[in-house]
N, C-alpha and C positions, 0 to 999 in steps of 0.2 A: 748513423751515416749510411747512407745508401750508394750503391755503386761505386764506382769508379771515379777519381777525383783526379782530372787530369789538371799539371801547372798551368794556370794562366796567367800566372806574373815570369814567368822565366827561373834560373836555378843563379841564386847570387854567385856574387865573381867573387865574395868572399866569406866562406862560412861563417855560421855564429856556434862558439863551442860550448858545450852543456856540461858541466863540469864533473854533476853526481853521475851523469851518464857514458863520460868519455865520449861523445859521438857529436857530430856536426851536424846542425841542422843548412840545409842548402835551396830551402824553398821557402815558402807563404805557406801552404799546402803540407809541408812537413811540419811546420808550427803549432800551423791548425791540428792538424791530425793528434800529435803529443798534449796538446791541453785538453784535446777532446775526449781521447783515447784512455788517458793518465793523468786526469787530474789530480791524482796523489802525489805528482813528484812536479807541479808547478810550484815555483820555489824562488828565492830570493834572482835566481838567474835568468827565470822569467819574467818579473815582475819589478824592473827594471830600466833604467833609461839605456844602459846600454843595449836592449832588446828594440826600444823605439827609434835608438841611433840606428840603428841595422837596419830596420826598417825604411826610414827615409835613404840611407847612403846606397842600399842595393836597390830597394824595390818602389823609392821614389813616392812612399804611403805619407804623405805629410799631414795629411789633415786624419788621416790613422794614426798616428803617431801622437800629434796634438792630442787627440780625443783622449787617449790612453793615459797621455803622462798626467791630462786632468782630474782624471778618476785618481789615479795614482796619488796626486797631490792632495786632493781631497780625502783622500781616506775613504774611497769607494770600494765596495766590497765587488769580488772576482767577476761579478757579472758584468759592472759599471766598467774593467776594466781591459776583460775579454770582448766584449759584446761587441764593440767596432771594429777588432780585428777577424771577429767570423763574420759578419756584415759585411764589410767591405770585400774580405776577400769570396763570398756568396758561398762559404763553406759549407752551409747546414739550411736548413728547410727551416720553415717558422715553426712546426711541430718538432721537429727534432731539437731545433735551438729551447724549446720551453722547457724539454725532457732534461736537456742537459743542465739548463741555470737551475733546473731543482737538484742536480744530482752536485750542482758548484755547491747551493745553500745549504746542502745537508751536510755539505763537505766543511763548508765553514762554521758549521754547530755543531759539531764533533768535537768531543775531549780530545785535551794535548796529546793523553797517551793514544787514545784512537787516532790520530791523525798521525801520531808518528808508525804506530805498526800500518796503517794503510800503505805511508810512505815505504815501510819497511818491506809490506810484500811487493809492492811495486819493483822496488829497487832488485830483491831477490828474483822476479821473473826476468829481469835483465839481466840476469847474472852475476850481479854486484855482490856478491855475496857476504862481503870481510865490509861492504857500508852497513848491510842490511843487517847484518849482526850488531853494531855497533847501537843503530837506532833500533833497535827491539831490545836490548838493553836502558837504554835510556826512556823506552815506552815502558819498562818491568819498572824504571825507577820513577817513574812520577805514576802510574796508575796507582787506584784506593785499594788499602792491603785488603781490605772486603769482595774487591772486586773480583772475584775467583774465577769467573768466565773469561774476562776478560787477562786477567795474570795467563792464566792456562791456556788459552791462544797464544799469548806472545811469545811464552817459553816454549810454545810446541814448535811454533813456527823459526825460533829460533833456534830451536836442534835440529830443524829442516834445513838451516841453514848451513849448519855446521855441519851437517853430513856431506852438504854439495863438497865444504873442503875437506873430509877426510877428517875431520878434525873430528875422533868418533867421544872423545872425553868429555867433551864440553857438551855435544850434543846428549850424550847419555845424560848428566847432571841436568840439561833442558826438560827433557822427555820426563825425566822424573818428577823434577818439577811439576810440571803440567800433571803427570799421572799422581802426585802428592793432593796435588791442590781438587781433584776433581773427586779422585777416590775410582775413577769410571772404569770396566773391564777394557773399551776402547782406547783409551790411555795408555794402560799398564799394552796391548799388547801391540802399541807401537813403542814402548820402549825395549820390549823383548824384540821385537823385529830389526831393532837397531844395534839390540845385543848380541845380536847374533851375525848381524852383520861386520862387529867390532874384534869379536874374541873367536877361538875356537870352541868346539863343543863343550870340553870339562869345565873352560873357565865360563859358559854361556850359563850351564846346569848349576856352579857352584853360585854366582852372584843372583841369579834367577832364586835360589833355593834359602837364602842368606836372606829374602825381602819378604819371606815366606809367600810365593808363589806358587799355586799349586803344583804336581808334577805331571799333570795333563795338559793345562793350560801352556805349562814350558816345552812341553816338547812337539805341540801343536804350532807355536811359533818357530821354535827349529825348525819345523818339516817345513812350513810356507816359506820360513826365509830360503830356503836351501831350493826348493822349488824354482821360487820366482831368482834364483841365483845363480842354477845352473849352468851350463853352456849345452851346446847342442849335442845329442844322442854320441855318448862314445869318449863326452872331455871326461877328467877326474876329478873338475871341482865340486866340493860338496861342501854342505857346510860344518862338517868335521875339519873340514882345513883352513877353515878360519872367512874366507869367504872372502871371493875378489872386491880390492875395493870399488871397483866401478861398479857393481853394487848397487850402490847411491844412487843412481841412474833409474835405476829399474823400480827400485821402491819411493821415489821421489812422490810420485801422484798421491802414494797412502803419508807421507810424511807434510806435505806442505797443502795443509788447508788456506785455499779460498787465496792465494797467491796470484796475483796478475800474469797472463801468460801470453800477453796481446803479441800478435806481430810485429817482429823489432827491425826489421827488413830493410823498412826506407828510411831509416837514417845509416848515415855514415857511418 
């Protein structure tokens, strides 16, 4: 999408509510922008007649509308189904529009479990955190127990998840997860980073020690947790004191791979 996408249809007189997202969409222009932006989280609430009711009753789209519920009826796949409401409302360029129905196609050839942890990082860059756990759980139970790449994403991302809520238990059992299945030194030292984020020092060294980790490699994760955890020149936290939980914050970027982080701005 290029530039600046100012409303040409006006801001409905009455929002449509997006339910996985808690937020209201109040434009043409914001519709667009969410299918375009996030196609991972179009979803039964998009893809819908109450979406093309909205459509006619605020923004008067009727032969958009038509065109939609057609695709709809017929069992047209997302391009057949979007494609007239980014055409009509002239949201996207002909190059940019081709870019994206391949990036719809690739979306709708995607295994269940893949499509739900996409959904799932999506959801977690909005901050939904307690959905985004719930579907990266349900991605861990339908992926193939072979599938070790993809297991060990989901459960990473899903202690990623669990750290946003403090919920350091579940996230630790994630991390491990993920560092079980992979075997990787990158693994193991995001879950020491988590560990340390969760416990104080004696109990960080004795479960670190317990997995048999080396005592280099554990106290190199101490030092960067503690690091990236401090406060400004003169506080006293450290990570002997167990380590504040906001925390989570600061180690986020190394804990949540490949997480949608788009601007969440213009919706309500």
């Amino acid at each position: 999408m290029t530039g600046y996408r100012l409303s040409k249809t006006g801001t409905a007189r009455h929002p449509y509510y997006l339910p996985d997202l808690a937020r209201n969409l109040l434009s043409v222009e914001e519709l667009c922008w969410l299918v375009t932006e996030q196609p991972a989280l179009i979803d039964e609430s998009i893809t819908s007649k109450a979406l093309t009711r909205w459509l006619v009753e605020e923004f008067a789209m009727t032969g958009t509308a038509i065109r939609m519920e057609r695709a709809m009826k017929n069992g047209g796949a997302l391009t057949d189904y979007l494609g007239p409401l980014l055409v009509d409302a002239d949201y996207l360029t002909p190059l940019e529009m081709r870019a994206y129905f391949q990036r719809l196609e690739k979306l709708e050839k995607a295994s269940l479990p893949e499509r739900f942890l996409l959904k799932a990082d999506a959801l977690a860059g909005w901050r939904r955190f307690g959905q985004a756990i719930a579907l990266y759980q349900e991605a861990a139970g339908a992926a193939p127990k072979d599938g070790t790449e993809l297991l060990a994403k989901i459960w990473h991302n899903c202690g990623a998840a669990s750290m946003q809520l403090l919920e350091y238990e579940e996230a630790l059992a994630d991390f491990e997860r993920a560092w079980t299945l992979t075997g990787r030194e990158a693994d193991r030292r995001i879950w020491l980073l988590a560990l340390a984020v969760a416990y104080p020092a004696e109990r960080f060294r004795w479960e670190a020690e317990a997995r048999g980790v080396p005592e280099d490699a554990a106290e190199a994760a101490l030092e960067e947790a503690s690091e990236a955890l401090s406060g400004p020149p003169g506080t006293e936290e450290t990570a002997d004191s167990g380590l504040l939980a906001a925390g989570a914050d600061e180690l986020r970027a190394a804990y949540h791979r490949e997480a949608g982080r788009s601007d969440r701005r213009i919706l309500s």
